[in-house]
C-alpha positions in Angstrom: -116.7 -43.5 -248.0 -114.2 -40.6 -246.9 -110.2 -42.1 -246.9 -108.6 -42.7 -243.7 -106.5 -39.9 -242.5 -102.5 -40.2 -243.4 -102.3 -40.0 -238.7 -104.2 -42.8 -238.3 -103.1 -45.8 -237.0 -105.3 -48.8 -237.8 -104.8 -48.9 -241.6 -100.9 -49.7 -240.9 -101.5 -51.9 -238.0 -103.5 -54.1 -240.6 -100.8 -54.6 -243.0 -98.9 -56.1 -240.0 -101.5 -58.9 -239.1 -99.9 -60.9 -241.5 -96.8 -61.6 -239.7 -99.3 -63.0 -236.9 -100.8 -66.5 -238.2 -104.5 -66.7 -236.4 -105.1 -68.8 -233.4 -107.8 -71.2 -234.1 -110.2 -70.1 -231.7 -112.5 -72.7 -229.8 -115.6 -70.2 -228.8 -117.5 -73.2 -227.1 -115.1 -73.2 -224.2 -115.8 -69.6 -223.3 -119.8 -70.3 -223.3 -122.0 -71.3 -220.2 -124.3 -74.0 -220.2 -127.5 -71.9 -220.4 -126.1 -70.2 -223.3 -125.2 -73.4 -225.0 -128.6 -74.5 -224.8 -130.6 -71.3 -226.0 -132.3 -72.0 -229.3 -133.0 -69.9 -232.4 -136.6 -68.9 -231.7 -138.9 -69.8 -235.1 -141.3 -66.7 -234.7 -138.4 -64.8 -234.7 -136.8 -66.4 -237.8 -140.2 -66.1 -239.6 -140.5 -62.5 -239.5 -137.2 -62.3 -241.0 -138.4 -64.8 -243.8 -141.5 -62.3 -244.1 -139.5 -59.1 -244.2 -137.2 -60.7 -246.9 -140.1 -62.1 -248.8 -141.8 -61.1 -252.5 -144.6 -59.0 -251.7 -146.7 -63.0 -253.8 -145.6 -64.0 -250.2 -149.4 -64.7 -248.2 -148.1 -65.0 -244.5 -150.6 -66.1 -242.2 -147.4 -67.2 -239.5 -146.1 -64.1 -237.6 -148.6 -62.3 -234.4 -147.5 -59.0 -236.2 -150.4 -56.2 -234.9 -151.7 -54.6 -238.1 -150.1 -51.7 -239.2 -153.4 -49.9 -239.9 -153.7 -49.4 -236.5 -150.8 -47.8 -235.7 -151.3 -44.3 -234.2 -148.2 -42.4 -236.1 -148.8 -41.9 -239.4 -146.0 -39.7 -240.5 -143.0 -38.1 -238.5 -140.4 -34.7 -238.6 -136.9 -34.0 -236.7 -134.9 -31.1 -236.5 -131.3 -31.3 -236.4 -129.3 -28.7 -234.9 -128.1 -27.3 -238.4 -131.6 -26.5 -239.3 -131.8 -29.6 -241.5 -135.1 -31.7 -241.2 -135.3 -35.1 -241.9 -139.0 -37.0 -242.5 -140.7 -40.2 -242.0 -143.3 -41.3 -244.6 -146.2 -43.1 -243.6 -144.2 -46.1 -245.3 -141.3 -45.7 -243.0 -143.8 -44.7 -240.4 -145.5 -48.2 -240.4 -142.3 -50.4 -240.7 -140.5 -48.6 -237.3 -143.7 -49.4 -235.7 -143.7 -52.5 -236.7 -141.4 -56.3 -235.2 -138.2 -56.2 -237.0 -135.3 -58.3 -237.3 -133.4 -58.8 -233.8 -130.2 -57.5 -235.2 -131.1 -54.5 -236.5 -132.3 -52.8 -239.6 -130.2 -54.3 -242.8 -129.6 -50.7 -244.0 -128.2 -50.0 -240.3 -125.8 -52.8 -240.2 -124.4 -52.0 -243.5 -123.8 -48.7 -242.5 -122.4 -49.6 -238.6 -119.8 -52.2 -241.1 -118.6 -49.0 -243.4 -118.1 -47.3 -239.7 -116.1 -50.1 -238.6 -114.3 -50.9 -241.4 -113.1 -47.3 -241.8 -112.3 -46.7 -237.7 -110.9 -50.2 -237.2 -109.9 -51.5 -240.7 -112.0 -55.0 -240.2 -113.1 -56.0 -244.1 -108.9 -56.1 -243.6 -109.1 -59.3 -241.7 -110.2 -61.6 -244.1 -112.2 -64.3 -241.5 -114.7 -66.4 -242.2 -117.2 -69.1 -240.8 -117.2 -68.6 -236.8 -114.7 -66.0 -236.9 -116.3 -63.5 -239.7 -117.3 -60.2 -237.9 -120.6 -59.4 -237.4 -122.6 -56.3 -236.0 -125.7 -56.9 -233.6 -127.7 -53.4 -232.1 -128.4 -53.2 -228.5 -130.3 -51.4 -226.4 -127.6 -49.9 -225.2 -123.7 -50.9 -225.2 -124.9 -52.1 -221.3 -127.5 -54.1 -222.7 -125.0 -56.3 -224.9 -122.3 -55.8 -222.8 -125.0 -57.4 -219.8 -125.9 -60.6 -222.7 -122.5 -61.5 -223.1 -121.5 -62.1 -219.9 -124.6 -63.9 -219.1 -123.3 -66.0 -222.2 -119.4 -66.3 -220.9 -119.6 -66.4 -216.7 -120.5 -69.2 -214.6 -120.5 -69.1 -210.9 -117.1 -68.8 -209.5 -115.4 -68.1 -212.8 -112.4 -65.6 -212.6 -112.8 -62.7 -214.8 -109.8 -60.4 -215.5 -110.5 -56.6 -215.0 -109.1 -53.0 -214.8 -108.7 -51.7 -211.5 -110.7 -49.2 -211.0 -113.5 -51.0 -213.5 -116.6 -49.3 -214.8 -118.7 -49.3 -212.1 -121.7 -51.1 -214.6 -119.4 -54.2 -214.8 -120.3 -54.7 -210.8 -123.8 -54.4 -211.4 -123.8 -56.6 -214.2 -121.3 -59.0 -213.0 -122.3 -59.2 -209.1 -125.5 -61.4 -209.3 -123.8 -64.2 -211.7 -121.1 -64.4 -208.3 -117.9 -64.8 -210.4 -114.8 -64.1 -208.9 -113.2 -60.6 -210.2 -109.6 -60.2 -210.8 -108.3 -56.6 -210.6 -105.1 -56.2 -212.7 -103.5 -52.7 -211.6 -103.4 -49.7 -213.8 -101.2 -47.2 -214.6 -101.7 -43.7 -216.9 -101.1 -46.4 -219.9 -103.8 -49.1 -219.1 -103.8 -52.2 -217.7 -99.9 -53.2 -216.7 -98.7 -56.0 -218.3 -96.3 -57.8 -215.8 -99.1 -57.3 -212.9 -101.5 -59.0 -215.7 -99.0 -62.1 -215.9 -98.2 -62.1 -212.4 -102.0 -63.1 -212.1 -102.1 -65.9 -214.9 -99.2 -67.4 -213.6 -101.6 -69.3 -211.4 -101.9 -70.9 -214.6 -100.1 -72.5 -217.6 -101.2 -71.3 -221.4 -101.9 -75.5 -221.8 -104.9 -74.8 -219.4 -106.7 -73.0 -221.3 -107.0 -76.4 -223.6 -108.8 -78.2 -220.3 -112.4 -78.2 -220.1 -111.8 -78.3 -216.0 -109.1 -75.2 -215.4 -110.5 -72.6 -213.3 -108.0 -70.6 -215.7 -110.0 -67.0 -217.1 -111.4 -66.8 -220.0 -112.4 -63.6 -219.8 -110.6 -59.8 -219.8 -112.7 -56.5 -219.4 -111.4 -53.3 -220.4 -112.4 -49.5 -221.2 -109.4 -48.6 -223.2 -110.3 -45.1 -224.4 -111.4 -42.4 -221.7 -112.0 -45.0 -218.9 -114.2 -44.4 -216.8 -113.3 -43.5 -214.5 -109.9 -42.7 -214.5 -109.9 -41.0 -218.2 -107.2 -42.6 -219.5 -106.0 -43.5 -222.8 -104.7 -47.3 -223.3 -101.4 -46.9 -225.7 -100.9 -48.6 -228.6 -97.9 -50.3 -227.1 -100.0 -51.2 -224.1 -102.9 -52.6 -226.4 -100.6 -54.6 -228.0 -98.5 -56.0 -225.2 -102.3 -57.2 -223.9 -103.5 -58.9 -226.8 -100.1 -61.0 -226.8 -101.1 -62.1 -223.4 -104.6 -63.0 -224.0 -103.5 -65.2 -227.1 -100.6 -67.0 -224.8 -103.7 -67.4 -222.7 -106.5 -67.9 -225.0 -108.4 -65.1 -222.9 -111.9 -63.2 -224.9 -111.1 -59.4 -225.0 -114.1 -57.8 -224.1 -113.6 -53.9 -225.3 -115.9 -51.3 -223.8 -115.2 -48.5 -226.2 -118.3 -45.5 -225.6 -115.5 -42.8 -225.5 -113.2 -43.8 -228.3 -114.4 -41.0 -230.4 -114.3 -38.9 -227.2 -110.6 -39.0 -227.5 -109.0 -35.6 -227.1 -105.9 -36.4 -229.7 -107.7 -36.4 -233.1 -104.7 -39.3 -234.0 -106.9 -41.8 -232.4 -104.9 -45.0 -231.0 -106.0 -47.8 -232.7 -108.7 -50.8 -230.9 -107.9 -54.0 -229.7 -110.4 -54.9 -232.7 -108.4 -53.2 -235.0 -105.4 -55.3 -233.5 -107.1 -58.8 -233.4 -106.2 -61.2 -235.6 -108.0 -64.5 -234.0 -111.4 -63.5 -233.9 -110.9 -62.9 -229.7 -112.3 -59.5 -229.7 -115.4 -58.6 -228.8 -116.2 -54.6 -228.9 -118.7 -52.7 -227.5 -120.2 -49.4 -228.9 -122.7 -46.5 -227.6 -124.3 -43.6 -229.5 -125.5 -42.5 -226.2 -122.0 -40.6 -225.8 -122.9 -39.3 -229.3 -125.8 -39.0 -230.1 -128.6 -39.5 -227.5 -128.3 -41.7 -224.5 -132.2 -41.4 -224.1 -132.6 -43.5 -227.5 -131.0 -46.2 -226.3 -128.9 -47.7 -228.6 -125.7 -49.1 -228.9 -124.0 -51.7 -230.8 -121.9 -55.1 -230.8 -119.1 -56.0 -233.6 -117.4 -59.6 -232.8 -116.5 -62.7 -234.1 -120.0 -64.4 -235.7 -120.0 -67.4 -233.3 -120.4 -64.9 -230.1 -122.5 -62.7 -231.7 -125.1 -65.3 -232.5 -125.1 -66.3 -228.7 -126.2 -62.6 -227.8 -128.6 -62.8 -230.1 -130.0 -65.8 -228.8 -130.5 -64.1 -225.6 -131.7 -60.9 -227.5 -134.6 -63.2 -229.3 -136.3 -63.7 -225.9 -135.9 -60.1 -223.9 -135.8 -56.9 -225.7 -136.3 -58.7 -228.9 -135.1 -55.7 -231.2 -134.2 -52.1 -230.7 -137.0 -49.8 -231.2 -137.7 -49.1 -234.5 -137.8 -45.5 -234.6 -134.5 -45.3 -232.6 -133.1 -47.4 -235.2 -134.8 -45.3 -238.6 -133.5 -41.9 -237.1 -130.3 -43.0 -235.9 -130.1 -44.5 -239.4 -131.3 -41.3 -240.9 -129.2 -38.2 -238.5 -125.9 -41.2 -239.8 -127.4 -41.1 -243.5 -127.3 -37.0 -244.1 -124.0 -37.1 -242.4 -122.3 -39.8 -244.2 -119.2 -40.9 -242.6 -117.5 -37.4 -243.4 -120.3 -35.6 -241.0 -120.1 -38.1 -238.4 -116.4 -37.5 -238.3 -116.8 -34.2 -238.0 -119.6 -34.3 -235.2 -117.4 -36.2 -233.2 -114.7 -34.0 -233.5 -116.7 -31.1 -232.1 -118.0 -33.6 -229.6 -114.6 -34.3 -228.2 -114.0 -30.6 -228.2 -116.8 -30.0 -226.5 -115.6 -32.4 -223.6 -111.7 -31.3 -223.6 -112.8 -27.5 -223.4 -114.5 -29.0 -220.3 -111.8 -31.0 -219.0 -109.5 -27.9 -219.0 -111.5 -26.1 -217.1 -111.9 -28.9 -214.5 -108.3 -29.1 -214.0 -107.7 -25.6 -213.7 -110.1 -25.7 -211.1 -108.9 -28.6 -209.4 -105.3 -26.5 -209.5 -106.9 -23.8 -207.9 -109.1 -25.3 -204.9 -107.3 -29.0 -204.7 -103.6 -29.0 -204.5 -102.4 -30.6 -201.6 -106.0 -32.1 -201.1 -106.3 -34.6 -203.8 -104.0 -35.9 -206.5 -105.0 -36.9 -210.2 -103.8 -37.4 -213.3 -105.2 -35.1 -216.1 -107.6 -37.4 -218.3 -107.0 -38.0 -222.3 -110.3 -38.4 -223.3 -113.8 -39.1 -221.9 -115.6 -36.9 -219.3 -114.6 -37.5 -215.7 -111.5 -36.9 -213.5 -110.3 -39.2 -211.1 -109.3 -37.4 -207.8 -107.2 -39.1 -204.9 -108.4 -37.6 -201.7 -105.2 -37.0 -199.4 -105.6 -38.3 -196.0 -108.7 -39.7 -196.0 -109.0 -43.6 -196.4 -112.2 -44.1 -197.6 -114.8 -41.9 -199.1 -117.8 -43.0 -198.9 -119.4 -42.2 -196.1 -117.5 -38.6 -196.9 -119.5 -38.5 -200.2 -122.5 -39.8 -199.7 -123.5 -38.3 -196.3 -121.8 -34.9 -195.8 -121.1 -34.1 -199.2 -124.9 -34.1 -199.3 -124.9 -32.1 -196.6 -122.7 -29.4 -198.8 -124.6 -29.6 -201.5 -121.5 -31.3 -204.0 -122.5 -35.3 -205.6 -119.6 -37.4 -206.3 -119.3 -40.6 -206.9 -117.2 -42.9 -204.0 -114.4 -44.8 -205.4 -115.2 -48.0 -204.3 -118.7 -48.2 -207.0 -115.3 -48.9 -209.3 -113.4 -51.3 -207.2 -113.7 -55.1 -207.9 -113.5 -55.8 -204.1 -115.2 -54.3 -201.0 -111.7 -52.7 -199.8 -111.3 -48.9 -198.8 -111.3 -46.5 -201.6 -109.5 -42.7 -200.9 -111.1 -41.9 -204.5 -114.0 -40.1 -206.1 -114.9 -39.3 -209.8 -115.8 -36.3 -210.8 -118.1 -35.9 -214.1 -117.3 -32.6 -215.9 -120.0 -33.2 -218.9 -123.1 -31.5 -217.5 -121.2 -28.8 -215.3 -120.9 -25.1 -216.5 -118.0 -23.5 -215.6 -118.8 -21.7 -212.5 -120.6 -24.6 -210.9 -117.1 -26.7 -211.9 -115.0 -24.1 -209.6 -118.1 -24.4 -207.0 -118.2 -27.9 -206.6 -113.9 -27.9 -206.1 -114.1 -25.4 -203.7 -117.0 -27.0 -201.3 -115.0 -30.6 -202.2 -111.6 -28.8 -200.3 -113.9 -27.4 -197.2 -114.8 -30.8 -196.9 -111.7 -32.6 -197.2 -110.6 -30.2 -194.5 -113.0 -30.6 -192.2 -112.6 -34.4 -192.2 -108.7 -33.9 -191.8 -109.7 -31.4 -188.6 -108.4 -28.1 -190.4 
């Protein structure tokens, strides 16, 4: 494993955790019913008996197809440095094959070496409920989607940013909770407008099985979308204090932490968490390939296990094959490469972002306001005088050929939006400057220019 570099943060936050003694964390409390009752499946646990097993081992248990049959028998890939990496028939057969619901073994032990070196976690020393463990997902969404199946009952409050990820609606809309948006600033979520909405509440009613009181905080805290911004440390850690006064489950949507445009990265709320309270979401769809679908959930052991309860009886795994390449492309880099292919990722996306706001200082002043984004890949633009723009987007930008998205797909309530995101990733550079110009015409038009 490569050594941390001298800038970075989390290695030093560690040696502080010691001043902090851990909360005993009661993870039942956060937990719906229909969670509580979901059940290891035994088919499920068998195959990983028969994967662990001596080949002695006569199995005559699992309904695994017979890998005879299987169409591929060998594979290729070409990277983009010219470097091929191969599948043996061997390997061939076993992606193709049921494999354990949390992921390949060789996976996970290389997802921990990830997370121990960008957040420092071997550092916090837990065990039983509170150990951290690593679950893949179909997706970030598709854990992100099982944990709050696991955590919200109807007409729980959940704490969010405001704007939110727009996925958190989607997910969070048919489970009817009731969303709390805690204002934002170009630093996060604001701290005193985040107490100002506990103080419904005392900290002792967290300890009553009837409170109403959240249990729940959402954030993107590196290149939200949408707004791009950066949580500061300072920020993080002002947040965390809150949630352990209130006993509140840190869910941390992190896809663009390594899209951060500062190669000092700020440090996680899991790199910060000391109780076991964090529960962090990560994508290689941001890195990788979002068309292999695979992401990946590190949390305390006890709320891991719940999503893969929920896991056992939908997707059941992550494809193999996504799993094997991903594992292999991660193996030839070793943690060094993958360091350095995010770095020319996040280049990548700050060349892009310059651009963007060059071109929003050339066709948008005096039309739309913004703050210029610190990592990630959209811009979030305030459109002067106009109150809300939906209909503005989604009717006559149409009809001037620009797509944006309204603001209000990242609201937490049904009120006016005046703001649209605007995604610089798949944009060259003239079509940037385009899209700006047509944006002002129409903002003008609206305003009767």
């Amino acid at each position: 494993m490569c050594s941390k570099s001298s800038s970075g943060g989390a290695h030093a936050l560690v040696q502080s955790k010691g001043d902090s003694k851990a909360a005993a964390m009661n993870y039942i409390r956060y937990f719906t019913k229909i969670s509580m009752a979901r059940k290891p499946s035994i088919t499920r646990s068998l195959v990983g008996i028969l994967l662990e097993s001596p080949p002695t081992m006569i199995s005559m248990a699992t309904g695994m197809p017979n890998a005879t049959l299987f169409p591929v028998e060998e594979a290729s890939f070409k990277l983009q440095n010219g470097t091929t990496l191969s599948m043996s028939k061997t390997e061939m057969q076993r992606v193709q094959q049921y494999s354990e619901t949390q992921g390949f073994p060789e996976l996970i032990k290389w997802l921990g070496d990830l997370q121990e070196y960008s957040h420092n976690v071997s550092a916090l020393n837990r065990s039983g409920d509170q150990k951290i463990k690593i679950a893949l997902t179909c997706g970030s969404q598709d854990g992100l989607s099982k944990l709050f199946d696991a955590v919200v009952n109807e007409n729980d409050y959940v704490l969010c940013e405001t704007p939110c990820y727009s996925g958190l609606n989607a997910v969070l809309r048919p489970l009817h909770p009731r969303m709390l948006g805690v204002k934002t600033d170009k630093d996060g979520i604001i701290p005193s407008e985040l107490l100002r909405i506990l103080s419904k509440w005392s900290p002792l009613d967290a300890k009553d099985p009837n409170s109403d009181i959240p249990k729940v905080i959402y954030m993107v805290p590196t290149g939200c979308n949408p707004t791009g911004i950066n949580y500061t440390l300072e920020r993080k850690k002002e947040i965390y204090e809150i949630a352990r006064t209130y006993d509140l489950l840190i869910v941390e949507d992190d896809a663009y932490y390594y899209l951060q445009y500062s190669q000092d990265y700020i440090p996680s709320f899991l790199s910060l968490d000391v109780d076991g309270r964090v529960v962090r979401a990560d994508s290689f769809s941001k890195l990788i390939s979002s068309g292999l679908r695979c992401g990946f959930i590190t949390g305390p052991a006890y709320v891991v296990d719940r999503i893969l309860l929920h896991l056992q009886t939908s997707t059941v795994h992550v494809s193999g094959l996504t799993q094997f390449l991903i594992y292999k492309i991660l193996t030839e880099w070793g943690l060094s490469g993958f360091r350095e292919h995010t770095k020319k990722v996040a280049e990548f996306y700050e060349k892009r972002r310059d651009i963007t706001i060059d071109a929003a200082e050339k066709h948008l002043k005096g039309i739309a306001e913004w703050n210029v984004p610190a990592g990630g890949m959209f811009l979030w633009l305030k459109l002067i005088g106009i109150e809300d723009t939906y209909k503005l987007i989604m009717e006559k930008g149409k009809e001037k050929d620009i797509l944006f998205v309204p603001g209000s797909a990242f609201m937490p309530s049904n009120e006016p939006c005046p703001y649209i995101r605007a995604a610089f990733s798949l944009c060259d550079t003239q079509d940037i400057y385009l899209a700006f110009q047509r944006l002002a015409e129409l903002v003008k038009e609206q305003r009767g220019y």
